[in-house]
N, C-alpha and C positions, 0 to 999 in steps of 0.2 A: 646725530647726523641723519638719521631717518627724518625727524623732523623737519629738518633742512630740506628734506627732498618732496616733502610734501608742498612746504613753504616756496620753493622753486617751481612746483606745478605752476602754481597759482601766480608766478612773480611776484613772491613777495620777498622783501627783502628786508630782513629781521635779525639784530642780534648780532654780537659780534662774527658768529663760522658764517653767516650770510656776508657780512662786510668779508671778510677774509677770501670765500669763496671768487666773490664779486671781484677782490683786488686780484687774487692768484688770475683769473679768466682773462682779465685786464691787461695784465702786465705792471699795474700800480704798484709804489711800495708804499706798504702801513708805518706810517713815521713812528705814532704814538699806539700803541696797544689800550693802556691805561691812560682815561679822561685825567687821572689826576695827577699826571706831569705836565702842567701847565696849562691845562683846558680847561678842567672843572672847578669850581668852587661852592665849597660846602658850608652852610651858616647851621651853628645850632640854636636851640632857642633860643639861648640870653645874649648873642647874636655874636658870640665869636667864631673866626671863619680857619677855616683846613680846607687841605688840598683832597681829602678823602671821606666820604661818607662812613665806611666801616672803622673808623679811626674816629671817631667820636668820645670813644672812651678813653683814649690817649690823651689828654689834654697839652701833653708837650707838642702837639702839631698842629693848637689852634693859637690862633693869634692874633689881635685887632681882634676890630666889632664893628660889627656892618653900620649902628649907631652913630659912630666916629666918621662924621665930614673930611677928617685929614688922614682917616687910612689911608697907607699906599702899598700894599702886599709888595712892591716888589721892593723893598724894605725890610720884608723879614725872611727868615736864612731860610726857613721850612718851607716858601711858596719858592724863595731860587733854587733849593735842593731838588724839590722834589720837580720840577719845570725842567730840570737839567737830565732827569731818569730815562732814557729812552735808550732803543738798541744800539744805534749807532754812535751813541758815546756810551758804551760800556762794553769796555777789552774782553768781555767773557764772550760777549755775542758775535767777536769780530770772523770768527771760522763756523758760525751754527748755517746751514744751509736757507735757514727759515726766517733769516733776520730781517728780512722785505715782507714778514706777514705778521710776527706777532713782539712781545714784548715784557709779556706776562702782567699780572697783576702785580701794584708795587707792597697793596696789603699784603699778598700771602708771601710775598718775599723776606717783608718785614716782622711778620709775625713767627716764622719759619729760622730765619737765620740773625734777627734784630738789627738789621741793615738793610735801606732798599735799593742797597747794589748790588745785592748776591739775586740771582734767578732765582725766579718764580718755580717750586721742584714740581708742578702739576702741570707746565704749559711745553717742557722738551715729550712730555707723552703722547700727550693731546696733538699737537702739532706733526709730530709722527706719523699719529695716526688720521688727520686729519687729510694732509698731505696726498696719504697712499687712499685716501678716499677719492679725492678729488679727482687722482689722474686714473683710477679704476672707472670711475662714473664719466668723467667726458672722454676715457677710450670707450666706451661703451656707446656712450649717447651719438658718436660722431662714428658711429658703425663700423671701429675698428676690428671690435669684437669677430664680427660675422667674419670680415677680410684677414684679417689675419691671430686670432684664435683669442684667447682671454691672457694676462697677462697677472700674473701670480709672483 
């Protein structure tokens, strides 16, 4: 988060807490947290394709080959499953406060609980505390501080 704040000097806007930031300041909601429900695609060398780079060693999540003229991912269950992972269709996230900002990673859920529909257990911390950063920093920046005292 310091880094963040340096990165905000400068307007730069970097990374996922800068997208997050950005969206919170907005009023946006972050549909997808993780590229790899439905946005990214990963080839490995001998050119079979996954929805995740850290999942490399999984080989049950790759499928086709980029070689193959008649791939069509959406054809195979691992790019509909994991394209379908988002907050808004998963009953866990329906009452979290946070579910317009993040989504978690769908590796650490999978490697955590061997399902990637249970939460990510690193992103309800983070988002917590992310959260009580953001609204400490623009009551600060928006001189609420001086007017009406710090906010703890």
């Amino acid at each position: 988060m310091k880094a963040t704040e340096v990165l905000y000097k400068y307007n730069v806007v970097k990374g996922t807490s800068c997208q997050r930031l950005q969206n919170f300041v907005l009023g946006k909601f972050r549909l997808r947290d993780c590229k790899s429900s439905g946005i990214q695609l990963v080839v490995v060398p001998d050119g079979m394709l996954g929805p995740c780079h850290s999942l490399v060693g999984f080989l049950e999540y790759y499928q086709g080959n980029i070689a193959d003229p008649n791939c069509d991912l959406t054809q195979f269950d691992n790019f509909r499953e994991w394209a379908k992972r988002y907050p808004l269709n998963m009953t866990l996230y329906t009452k979290c406060p946070f579910i317009s900002l993040c989504g978690g990673c769908i590796y650490n859920s999978y490697i955590t609980s061997n399902s990637i529909w249970n939460e990510d257990p690193q992103i309800c911390t983070y988002m917590c505390s992310l959260v009580k950063w953001i609204l400490h920093d623009l009551w600060k920046k928006r001189g609420m501080s001086e007017k009406y005292g710090s906010i703890e």
